[in-house]
C-alpha positions in Angstrom: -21.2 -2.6 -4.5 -17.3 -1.4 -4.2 -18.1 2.8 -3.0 -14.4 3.1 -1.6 -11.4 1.4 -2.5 -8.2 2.2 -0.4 -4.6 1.3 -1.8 -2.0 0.9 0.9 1.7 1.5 -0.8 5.0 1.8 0.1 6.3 2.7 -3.1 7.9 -0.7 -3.4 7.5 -2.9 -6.9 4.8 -5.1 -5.8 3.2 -2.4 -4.4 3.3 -0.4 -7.7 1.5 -3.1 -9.6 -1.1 -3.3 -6.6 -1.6 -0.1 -8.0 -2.3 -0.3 -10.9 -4.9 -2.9 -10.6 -6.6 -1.4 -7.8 -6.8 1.7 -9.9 -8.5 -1.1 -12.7 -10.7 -2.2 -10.0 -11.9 1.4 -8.3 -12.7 2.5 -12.0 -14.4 -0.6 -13.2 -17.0 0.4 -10.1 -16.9 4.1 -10.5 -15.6 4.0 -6.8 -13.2 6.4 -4.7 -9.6 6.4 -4.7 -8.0 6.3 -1.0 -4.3 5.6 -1.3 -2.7 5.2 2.6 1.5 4.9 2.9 2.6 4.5 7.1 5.8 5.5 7.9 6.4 2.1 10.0 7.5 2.9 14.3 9.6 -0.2 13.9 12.3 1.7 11.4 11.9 4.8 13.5 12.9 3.4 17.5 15.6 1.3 17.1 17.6 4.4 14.8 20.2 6.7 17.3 18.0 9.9 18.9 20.5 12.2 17.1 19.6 10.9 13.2 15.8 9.9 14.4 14.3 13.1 13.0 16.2 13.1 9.7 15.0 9.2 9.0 11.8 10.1 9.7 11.8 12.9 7.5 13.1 10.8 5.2 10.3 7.8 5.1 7.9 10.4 5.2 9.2 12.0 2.0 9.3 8.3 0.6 5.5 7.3 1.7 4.8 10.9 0.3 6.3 9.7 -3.3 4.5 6.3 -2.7 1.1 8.4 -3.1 2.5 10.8 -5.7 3.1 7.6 -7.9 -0.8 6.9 -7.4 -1.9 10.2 -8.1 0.3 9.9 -11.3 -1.5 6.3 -12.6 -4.7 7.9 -13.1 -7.0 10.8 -13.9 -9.2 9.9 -11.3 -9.5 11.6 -7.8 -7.3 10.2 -5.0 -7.6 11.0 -1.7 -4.0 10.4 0.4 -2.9 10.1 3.5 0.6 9.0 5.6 0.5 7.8 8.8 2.8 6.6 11.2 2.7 3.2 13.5 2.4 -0.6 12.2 1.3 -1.1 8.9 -1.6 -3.7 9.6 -2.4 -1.5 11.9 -3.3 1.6 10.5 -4.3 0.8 7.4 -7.1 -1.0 9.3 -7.8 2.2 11.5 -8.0 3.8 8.3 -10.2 1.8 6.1 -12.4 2.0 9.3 -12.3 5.3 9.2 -13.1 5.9 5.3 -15.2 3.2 5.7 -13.8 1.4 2.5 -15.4 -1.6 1.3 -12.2 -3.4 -0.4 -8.4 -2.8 0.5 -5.7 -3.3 -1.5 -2.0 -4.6 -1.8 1.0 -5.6 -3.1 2.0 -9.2 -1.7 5.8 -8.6 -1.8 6.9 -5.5 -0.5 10.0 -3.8 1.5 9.4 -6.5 4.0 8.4 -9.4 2.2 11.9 -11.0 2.8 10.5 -11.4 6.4 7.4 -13.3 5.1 7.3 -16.6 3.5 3.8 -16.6 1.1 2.1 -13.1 1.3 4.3 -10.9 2.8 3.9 -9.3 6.3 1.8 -6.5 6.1 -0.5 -8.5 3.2 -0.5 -11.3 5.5 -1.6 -9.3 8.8 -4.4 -7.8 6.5 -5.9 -10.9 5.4 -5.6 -12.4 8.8 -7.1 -9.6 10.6 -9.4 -6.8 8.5 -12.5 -7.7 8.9 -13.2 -6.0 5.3 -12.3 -7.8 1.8 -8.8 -7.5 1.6 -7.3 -7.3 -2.9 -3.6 -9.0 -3.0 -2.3 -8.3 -6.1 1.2 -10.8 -6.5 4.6 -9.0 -7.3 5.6 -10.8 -11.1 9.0 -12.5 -11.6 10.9 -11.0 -14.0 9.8 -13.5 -16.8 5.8 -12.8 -15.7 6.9 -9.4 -15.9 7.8 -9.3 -19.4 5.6 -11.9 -20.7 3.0 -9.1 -19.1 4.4 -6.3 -21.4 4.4 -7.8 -24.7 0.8 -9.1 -24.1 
């Protein structure tokens, strides 16, 4: 039934628990592991030209870290890729492409302050990929805990 799951991250907290569950759900269906991190064009074009390559070296070695931290949640087989361009975007273009049958994400990541229920790129998912879409809700710090001693 679920083949391919793909786990868009951005190494952010909501995203980390996205994760985790995801990683739950892939091995609940024997499925395989795509975990996508985009370096976003909106952070690269407004920087200055002279610090442009630097930043994007540096979200690329942050997305790269974002995938390392899914490689390290399980013993399972992850495929990874980072790409660059708007979030919704590509990770469309590339569930297409891995032809995944569920993607999943946090609901509260680095731009969820722009976002008033899901968070932007969750949001522009669930809106717009025509596959099932897994949001998996960033805990407050009391759900959080309350989540650890269970």
């Amino acid at each position: 039934m679920f083949e391919t799951v793909v786990i868009a991250t951005d190494g952010s907290e909501s995203a980390t628990r996205a994760v985790t569950v995801a990683l739950d759900f892939a091995a609940a269906f024997d499925a395989n592991v795509h975990a996508l991190s985009v370096v976003e064009e909106r952070d690269l074009e407004g920087s200055p030209e002279r610090v442009r390559a630097d930043l994007e070296a540096a979200l690329e070695d942050t997305a790269e870290d974002a995938l390392a931290a899914v490689r390290e949640h399980t013993d399972r087989s992850v495929e990874t890729a980072v790409r660059e361009g708007d979030p919704d975007a590509e990770i469309i273009r590339y569930a297409d492409d891995v032809d995944a049958d569920v993607v999943a994400v946090g609901t509260r990541g680095r731009h969820g302050e722009h976002a008033y229920l899901l968070g932007s790129v969750a949001e522009g998912l669930v809106r717009n990929c025509d596959r099932p879409v897994l949001t998996v809700r960033q805990l407050s710090a009391d759900e959080t805990e309350n989540e650890a001693t269970a």
